[in-house]
N, C-alpha and C positions, 0 to 999 in steps of 0.2 A: 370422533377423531379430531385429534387437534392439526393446528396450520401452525408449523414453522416457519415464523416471519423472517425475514433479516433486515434490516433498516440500519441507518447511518444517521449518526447527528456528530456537529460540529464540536470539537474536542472542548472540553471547559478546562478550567484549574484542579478542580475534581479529580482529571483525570492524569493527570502527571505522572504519579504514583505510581499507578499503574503500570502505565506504557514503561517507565524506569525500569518496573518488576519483569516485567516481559522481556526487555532488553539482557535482562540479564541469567535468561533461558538459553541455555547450549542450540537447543532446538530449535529453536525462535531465530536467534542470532548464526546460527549455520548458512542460512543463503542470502544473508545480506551482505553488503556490500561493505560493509560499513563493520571489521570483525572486533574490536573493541570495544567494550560499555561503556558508553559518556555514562561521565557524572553527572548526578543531579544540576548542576548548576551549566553544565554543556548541552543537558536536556532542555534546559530552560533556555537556554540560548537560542539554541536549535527552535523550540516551540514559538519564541518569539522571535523568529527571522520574519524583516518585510516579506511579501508575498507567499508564504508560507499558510494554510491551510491544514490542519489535520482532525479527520475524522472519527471518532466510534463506529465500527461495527458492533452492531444488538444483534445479538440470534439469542431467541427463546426469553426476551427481555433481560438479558443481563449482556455487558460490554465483555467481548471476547476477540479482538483486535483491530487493529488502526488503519487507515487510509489517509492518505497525506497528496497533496497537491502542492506542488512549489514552481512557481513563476520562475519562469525562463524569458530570455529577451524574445525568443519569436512562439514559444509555445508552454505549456504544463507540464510538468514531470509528476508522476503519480509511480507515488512504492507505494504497497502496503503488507503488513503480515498479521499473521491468526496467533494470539498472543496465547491460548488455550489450545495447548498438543495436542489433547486428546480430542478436539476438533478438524484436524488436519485430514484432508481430502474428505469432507463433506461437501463440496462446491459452494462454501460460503466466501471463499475468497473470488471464485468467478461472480458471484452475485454482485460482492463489495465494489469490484473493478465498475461492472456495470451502471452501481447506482453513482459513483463517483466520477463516473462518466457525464452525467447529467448533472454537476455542480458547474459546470464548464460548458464556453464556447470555443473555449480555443484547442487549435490542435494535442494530442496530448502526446506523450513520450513514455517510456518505461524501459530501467536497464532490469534483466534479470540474472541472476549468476548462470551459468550455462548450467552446473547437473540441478538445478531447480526443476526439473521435468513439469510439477503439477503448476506451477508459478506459468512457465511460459506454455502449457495449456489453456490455464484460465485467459491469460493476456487473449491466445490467438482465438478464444470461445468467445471474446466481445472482440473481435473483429479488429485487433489487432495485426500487423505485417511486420516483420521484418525487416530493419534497415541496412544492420550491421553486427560482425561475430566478431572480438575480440577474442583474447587467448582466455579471460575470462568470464565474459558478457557479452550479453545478446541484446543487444539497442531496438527496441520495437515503437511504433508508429500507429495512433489512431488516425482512421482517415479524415478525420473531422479537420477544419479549418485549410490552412494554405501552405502545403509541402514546405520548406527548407531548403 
């Protein structure tokens, strides 16, 4: 019997492509916040923002979606999504959340679109809370570091 791993490593140039190709999945792009495809070159902008961080999730050794960390003045903002649909609700996204949990000391944040159900599952399955409901997002809080 085999071990499905899941693992993170930090995004290369390699992997640009990619994440662009995923962006521009109906599926993929449905609970994000963000409902227009940047362009290649907004991608690239984006990737290369100071404090910016974005990661590969590997399940089964090939990359099948992103985790990103972005520096805020008092804490982390971490999105991430499952760029391979036919992976959606295998709990590789709660895994992801968890391991990109441990790139970080500092507090961390995450908006998720409110009918995101499995999204703000995973968040509250690593011990995510609650901050705040807008009309369309849900503002959630790790308890690590020092409140806001």
């Amino acid at each position: 019997m085999s071990v499905c791993m899941t693992t993170l490593r930090l995004a290369s140039a390699i992997d640009r492509e990619l994440i662009l190709a995923w962006w521009g999945i109906p599926e993929v792009r449905r609970f994000t916040t963000t409902r227009q495809q940047p362009s290649f070159g907004e991608l690239l902008d984006q990737l290369n923002q100071p404090g910016r961080r974005d990661f590969m999730i590997i399940y089964q050794g090939r990359r099948v979606g992103r985790t990103c960390l972005t520096e805020q003045k008092e804490f982390e903002e971490l999105s991430l999504y499952i760029g391979e649909v036919t992976l959606h609700g295998h709990g590789i996204g709660t895994t992801a959340i968890g391991l990109t949990l441990q790139q970080t000391s500092k507090q961390v944040r995450a908006r998720v679109v409110k009918d995101n159900a499995a999204s703000l599952k995973a968040f509250l399955a690593n011990e995510f809370s609650i901050l705040k409901e807008d009309g369309t997002a849900v503002w959630l809080a790790h308890p690590g570091g020092t409140p806001t």
